[in-house]
Structure formats: C-alpha cells, structure tokens
N, C-alpha and C positions, 0 to 999 in steps of 0.2 A: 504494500500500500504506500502511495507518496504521500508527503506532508503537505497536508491541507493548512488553509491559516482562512481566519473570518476577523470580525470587524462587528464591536462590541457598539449598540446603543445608544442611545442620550437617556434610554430608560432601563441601559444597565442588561441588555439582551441582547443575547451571541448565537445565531446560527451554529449550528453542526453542517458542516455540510454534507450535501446531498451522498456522497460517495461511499461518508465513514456512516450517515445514517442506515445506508443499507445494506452497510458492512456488519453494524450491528444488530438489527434489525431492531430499531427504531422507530414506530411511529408515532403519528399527534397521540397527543396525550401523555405517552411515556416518562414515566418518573424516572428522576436520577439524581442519586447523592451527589455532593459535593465536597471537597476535601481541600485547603489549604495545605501543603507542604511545606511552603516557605513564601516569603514577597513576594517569588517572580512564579513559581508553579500551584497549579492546582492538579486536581484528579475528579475525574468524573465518572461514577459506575451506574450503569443503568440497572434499576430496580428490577424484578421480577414480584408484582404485586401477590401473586397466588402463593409465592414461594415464601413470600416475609408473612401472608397473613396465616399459614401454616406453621409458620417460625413461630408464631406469639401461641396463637393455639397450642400447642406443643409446651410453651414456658407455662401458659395456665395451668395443665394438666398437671405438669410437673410442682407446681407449687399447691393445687387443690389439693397432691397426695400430703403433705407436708404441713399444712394449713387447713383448720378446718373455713367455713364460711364468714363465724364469726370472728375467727383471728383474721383474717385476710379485711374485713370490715373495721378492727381495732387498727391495724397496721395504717389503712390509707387516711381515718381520721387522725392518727398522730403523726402521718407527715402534712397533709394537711393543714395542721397545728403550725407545726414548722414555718413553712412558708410565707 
C-alpha cells in the first residue's frame, strides 16, 4: 500500500482516504479509537461494534458470578458518591 496523506478541517475533520478505507473495510458510520502516541503521531483502530459489545457482555457475566445484584448496586452508588 502507498502512503496516502489528507488535509485536516476548520472543524477538526480528516478524511481516510478512499484507498486505505477499503483496505480496511470501512464504511459511513464506522467507529474508530483514537490514540495519541506523542505531539506528532497518533493511531487509529477501527472498532468492530459486535465484537466490543460481546467484550462487555462477557465482563458482566464475569462479575454477576462474583457479585451478587445487590453488591454490584452498592459498588456503583459508592462511586457514584465519589465523583
């Protein structure tokens, strides 16, 4: 693949281009993290929505064995509290 280059907004918005979009298969709508590494780079990984919202389910399950209802209910009022 060549190195593509875009041209950033007045409202802060950077095209992918066409090439690497459908290199990654990208399309409208597509989530993607963002990563600062330092001043001059960042990193950008596109989401896979099914795969993070199975990610969370998975962490639920793993804490309902751990937690009953009502501790998982004391835990979020006392951070909560915190904030």
């Amino acid at each position: 693949m060549e190195i593509e280059t875009t041209k950033m907004s007045t409202r802060g918005q950077v095209i992918i281009p066409k090439d690497i979009r459908d290199y990654i298969h990208a399309g409208e709508g597509t989530l993607f993290t963002v990563v600062t590494l330092d001043e001059e780079t960042l990193v950008m990984k596109r989401i896979d929505k099914s795969k993070l919202l199975q990610e969370f389910k998975n962490i639920r399950q793993r804490v309902k064995k751990k937690l009953n209802e009502e501790e998982i209910l004391n835990e979020i009022r006392e951070v909560r509290k915190g904030s």
